[in-house]
MARROVO-384199 format. One record per residue (C-alpha): residue number from 1; z, x, y. Coordinates in steps of 0.001 Angstrom, whole numbers, padded with zeros to 6 digits, always signed. Example, Ala and Ser with C-alpha at 12.3 -4.5 7.8 and 13.67 -1.06 7.14 Angstrom:
ATOM    n       zz       xx       yy
ATOM    1  +007800  +012300  -004500
ATOM    2  +007140  +013670  -001060
***
This chain:
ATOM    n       zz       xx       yy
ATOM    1  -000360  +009206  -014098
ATOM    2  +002684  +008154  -016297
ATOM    3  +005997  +010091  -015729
ATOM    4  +008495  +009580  -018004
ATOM    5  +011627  +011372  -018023
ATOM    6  +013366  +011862  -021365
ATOM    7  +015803  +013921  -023361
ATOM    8  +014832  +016577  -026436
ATOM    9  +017129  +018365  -028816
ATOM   10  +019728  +018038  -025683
ATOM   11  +017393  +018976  -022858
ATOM   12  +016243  +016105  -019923
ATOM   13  +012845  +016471  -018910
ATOM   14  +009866  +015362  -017275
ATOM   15  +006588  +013999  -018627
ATOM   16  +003147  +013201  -018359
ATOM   17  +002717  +009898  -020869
ATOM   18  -000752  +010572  -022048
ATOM   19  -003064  +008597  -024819
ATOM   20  -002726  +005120  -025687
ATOM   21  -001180  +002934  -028432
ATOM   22  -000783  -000726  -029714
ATOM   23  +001067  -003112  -027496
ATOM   24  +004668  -003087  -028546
ATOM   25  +004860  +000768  -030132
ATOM   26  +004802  +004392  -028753
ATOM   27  +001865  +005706  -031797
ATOM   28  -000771  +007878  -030259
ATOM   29  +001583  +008797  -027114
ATOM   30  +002267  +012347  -026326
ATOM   31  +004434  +013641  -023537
ATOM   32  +002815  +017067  -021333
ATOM   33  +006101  +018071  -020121
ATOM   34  +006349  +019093  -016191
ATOM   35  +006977  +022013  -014967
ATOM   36  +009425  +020681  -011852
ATOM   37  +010234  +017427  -010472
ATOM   38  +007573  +014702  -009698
ATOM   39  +008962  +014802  -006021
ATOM   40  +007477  +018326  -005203
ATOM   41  +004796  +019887  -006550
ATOM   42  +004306  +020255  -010044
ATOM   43  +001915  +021350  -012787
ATOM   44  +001975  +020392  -016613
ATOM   45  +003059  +022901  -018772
ATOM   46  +000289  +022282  -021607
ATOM   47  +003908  +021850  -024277
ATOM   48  +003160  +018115  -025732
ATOM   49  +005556  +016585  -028119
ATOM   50  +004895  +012923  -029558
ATOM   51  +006993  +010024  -027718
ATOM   52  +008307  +008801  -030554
ATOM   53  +010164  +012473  -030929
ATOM   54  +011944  +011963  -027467
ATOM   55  +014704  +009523  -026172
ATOM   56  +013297  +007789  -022873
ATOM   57  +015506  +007710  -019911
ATOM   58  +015257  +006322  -016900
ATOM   59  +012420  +007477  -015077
ATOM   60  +014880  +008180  -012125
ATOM   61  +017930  +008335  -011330
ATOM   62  +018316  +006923  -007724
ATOM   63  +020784  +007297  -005277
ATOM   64  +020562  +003837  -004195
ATOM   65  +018476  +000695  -005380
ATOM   66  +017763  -001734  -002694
ATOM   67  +016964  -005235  -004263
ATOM   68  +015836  -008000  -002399
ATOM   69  +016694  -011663  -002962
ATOM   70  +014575  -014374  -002897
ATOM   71  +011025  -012896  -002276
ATOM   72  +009448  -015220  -004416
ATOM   73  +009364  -019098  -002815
ATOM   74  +009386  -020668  -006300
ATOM   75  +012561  -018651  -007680
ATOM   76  +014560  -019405  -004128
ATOM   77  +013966  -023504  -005025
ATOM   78  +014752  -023225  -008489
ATOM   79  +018074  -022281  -007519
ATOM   80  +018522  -024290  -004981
ATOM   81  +017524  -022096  -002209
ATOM   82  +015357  -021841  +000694
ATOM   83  +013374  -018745  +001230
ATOM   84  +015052  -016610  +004428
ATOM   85  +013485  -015818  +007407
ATOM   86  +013977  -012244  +006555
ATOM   87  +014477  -010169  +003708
ATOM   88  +017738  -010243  +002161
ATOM   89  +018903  -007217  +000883
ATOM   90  +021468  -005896  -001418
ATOM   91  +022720  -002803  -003273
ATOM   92  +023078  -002062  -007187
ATOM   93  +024824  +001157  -007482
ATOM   94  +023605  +004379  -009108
ATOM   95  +025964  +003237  -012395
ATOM   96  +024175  +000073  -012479
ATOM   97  +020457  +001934  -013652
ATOM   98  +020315  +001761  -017418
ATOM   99  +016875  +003497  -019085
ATOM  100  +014489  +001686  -021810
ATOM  101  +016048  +000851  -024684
ATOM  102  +019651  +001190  -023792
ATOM  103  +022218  -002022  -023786
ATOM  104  +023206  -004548  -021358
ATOM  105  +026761  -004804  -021848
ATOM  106  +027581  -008503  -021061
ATOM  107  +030522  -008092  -017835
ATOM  108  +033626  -009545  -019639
ATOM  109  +034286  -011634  -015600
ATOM  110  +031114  -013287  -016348
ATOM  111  +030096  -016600  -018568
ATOM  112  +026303  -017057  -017177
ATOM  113  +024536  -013590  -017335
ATOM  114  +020604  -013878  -016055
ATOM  115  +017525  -011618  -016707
ATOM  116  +015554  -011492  -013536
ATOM  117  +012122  -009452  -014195
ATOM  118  +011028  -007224  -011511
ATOM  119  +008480  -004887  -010124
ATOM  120  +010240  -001287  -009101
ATOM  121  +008711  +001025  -006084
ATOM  122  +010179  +004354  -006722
ATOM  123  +010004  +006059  -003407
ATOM  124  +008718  +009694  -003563
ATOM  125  +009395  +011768  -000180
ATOM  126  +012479  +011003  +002569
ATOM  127  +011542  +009173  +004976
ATOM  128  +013016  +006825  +007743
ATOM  129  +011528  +003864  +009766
ATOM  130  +008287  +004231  +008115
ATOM  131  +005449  +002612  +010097
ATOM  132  +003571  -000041  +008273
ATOM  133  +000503  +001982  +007771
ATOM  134  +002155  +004375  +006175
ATOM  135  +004430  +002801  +003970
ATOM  136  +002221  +003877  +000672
ATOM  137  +002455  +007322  +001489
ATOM  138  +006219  +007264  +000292
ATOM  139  +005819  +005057  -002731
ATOM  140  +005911  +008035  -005645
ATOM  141  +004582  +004992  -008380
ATOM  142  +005940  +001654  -009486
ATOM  143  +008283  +000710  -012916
ATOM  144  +009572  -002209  -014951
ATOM  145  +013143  -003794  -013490
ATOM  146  +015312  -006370  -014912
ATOM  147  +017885  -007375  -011982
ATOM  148  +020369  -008554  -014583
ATOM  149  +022776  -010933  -012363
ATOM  150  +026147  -012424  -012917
ATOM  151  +025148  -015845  -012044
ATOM  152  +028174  -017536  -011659
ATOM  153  +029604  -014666  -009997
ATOM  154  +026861  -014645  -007822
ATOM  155  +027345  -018399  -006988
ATOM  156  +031687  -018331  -006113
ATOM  157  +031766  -014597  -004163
ATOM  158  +030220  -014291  -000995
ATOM  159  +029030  -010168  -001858
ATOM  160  +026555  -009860  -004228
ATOM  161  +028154  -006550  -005200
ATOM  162  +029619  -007643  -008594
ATOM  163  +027408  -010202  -009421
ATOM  164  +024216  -007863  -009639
ATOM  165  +025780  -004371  -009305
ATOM  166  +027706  -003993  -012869
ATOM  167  +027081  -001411  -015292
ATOM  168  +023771  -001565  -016869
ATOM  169  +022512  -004367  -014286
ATOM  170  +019870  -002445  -013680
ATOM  171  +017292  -001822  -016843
ATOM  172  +014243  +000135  -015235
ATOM  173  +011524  +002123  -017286
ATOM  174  +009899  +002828  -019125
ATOM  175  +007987  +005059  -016747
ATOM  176  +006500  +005377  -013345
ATOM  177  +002865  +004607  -012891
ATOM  178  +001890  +006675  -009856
ATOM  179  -002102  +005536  -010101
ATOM  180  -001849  +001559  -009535
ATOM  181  -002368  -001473  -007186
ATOM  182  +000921  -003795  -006911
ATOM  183  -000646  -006288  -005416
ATOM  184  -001990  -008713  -007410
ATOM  185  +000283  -007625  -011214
ATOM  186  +001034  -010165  -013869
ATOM  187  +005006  -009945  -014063
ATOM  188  +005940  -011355  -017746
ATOM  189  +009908  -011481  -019335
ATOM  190  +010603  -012559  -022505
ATOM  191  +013740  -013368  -024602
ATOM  192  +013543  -012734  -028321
ATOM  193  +009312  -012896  -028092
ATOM  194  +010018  -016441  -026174
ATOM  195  +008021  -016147  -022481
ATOM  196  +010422  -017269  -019926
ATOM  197  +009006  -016044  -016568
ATOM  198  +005479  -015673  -016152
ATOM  199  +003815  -014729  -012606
ATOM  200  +001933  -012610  -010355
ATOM  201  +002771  -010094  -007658
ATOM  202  +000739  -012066  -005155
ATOM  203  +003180  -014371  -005468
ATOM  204  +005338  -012366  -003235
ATOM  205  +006895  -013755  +000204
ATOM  206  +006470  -010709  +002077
ATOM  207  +004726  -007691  +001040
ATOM  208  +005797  -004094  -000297
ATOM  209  +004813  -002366  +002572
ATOM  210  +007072  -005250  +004699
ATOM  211  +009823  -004345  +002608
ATOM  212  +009738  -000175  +002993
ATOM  213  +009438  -001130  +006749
ATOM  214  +012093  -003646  +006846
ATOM  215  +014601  -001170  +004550
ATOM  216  +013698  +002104  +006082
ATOM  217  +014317  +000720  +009703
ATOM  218  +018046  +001231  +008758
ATOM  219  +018513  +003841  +006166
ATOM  220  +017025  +006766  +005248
ATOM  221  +015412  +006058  +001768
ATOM  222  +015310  +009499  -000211
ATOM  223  +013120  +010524  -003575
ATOM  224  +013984  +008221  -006302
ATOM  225  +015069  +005266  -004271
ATOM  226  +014646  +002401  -005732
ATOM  227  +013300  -000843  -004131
ATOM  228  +013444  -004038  -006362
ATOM  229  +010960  -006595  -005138
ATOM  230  +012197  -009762  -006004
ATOM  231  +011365  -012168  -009496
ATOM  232  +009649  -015046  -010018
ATOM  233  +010826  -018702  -011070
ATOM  234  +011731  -019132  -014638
ATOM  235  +015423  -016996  -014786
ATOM  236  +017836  -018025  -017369
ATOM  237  +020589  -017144  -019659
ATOM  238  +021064  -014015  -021572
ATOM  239  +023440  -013949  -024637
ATOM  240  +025293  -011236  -026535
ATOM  241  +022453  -010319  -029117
ATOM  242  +019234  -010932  -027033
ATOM  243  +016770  -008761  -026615
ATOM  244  +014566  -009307  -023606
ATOM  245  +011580  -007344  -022399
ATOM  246  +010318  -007501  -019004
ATOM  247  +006126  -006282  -019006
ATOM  248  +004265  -005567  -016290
ATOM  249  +000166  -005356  -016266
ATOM  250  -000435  -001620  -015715
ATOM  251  +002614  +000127  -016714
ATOM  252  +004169  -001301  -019857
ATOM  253  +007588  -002904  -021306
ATOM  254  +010573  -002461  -020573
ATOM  255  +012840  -003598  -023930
ATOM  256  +016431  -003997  -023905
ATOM  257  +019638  -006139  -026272
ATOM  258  +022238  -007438  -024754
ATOM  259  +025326  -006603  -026712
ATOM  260  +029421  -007368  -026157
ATOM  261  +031369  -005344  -024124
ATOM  262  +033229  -003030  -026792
***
């Protein structure tokens, strides 16, 4: 299933993305709006309005995101770096989640901004040191990221926090995809329909259920946490005016312009 959330004559809601439509446009989508939350149970209501009628938000709206760095070996030497002997991890706040469609505003203490494509687990129950054979049991579905990073900041502090935890650093959307297999997922971004990164979940250093163990072994992850799993090689600039779209095999695009701080 496909859960968008999304806002209606002033009214946030939830979901069901049902029927299908050429790549690139919403035609032939509908939205069976939930009665509830997707965290607890739910039934759809049977009231469908057409996507194109709505104004998609974030799917979530987490409490944290946990990213992790480096997770990719081929990213980690492009910059320079080697890949860690385990995971590192780092915080984008709850201000840093913008929703499909919705601007990057370039961070006037930054010259080098980067799109980083990502896939998104959006955890779906509390939980806490999760045991490795269980770690799917908390994953509520999977989204489109873009861990837009300050590079340079990210290169002269020694905390990630500003570099990668800005305001609208953290494009996600443009819904969850609760029926999928992560493992083996093309990952594509482009920049103004140019391909720029182009690779495959298997491509991962350590796995998803490695990371939910690794994470939850020291905080308590609650429903609509958000883990980023790391990008693969081929980051680069962004520039005021850009629009770049991360796409994932299974769940969509995620479409965003980069504009100037106003």
């Amino acid at each position: 299933m496909r859960i968008a959330r999304f806002s209606i004559d002033g009214n946030v809601a939830f979901g069901a993305v049902e029927g299908e439509s050429p790549p690139g446009t919403t035609d032939g989508l509908v939205l069976d709006i939930i009665k509830g939350i997707p965290f607890a149970d739910f039934e759809l209501s049977g009231t469908k309005v057409p996507l194109s009628k709505v104004r998609l938000l974030p799917p979530v709206l987490p409490n944290k995101v946990v990213g992790i760095g480096r997770n990719y070996a081929e990213h980690a030497a492009e910059l320079g770096n080697e890949v860690p002997d385990t995971p590192v991890a780092f915080f984008k706040p709850s201000t840093s989640v913008a929703g499909p469609g919705d601007a990057i505003v370039y961070p006037s203490f930054s010259q080098e901004v980067h799109y980083e494509a990502e896939l998104a687990v959006v955890i779906g129950r509390m939980c806490r040191e999760v045991p490795r054979e269980r770690a799917r049991d908390v994953i509520l579905g999977y989204t489109c990221a873009n861990d837009v990073t300050a590079r340079d900041v990210q290169k002269r502090e020694n905390q990630w926090a500003r570099a990668k935890g800005f305001d609208t650093s953290c494009p996600l959307g443009p819904w969850v995809e609760t029926d999928l297999d992560p493992s083996d997922l093309t990952i594509q971004c482009t920049v103004n329909g140019e391909q720029r990164q182009l690779g495959r979940t298997t491509e991962m250093v350590r796995s998803i259920e490695d990371l939910i163990v690794h994470i939850s072994e020291a905080m308590t992850l609650l429903p609509g946490d958000v883990i980023l799993t790391g990008t693969p090689a081929g980051v680069g600039p962004l520039n005021v005016g850009d629009e770049v779209a991360v796409t994932i095999e299974g769940i969509g695009t995620l479409t965003n312009r980069v504009i100037k701080r106003g």
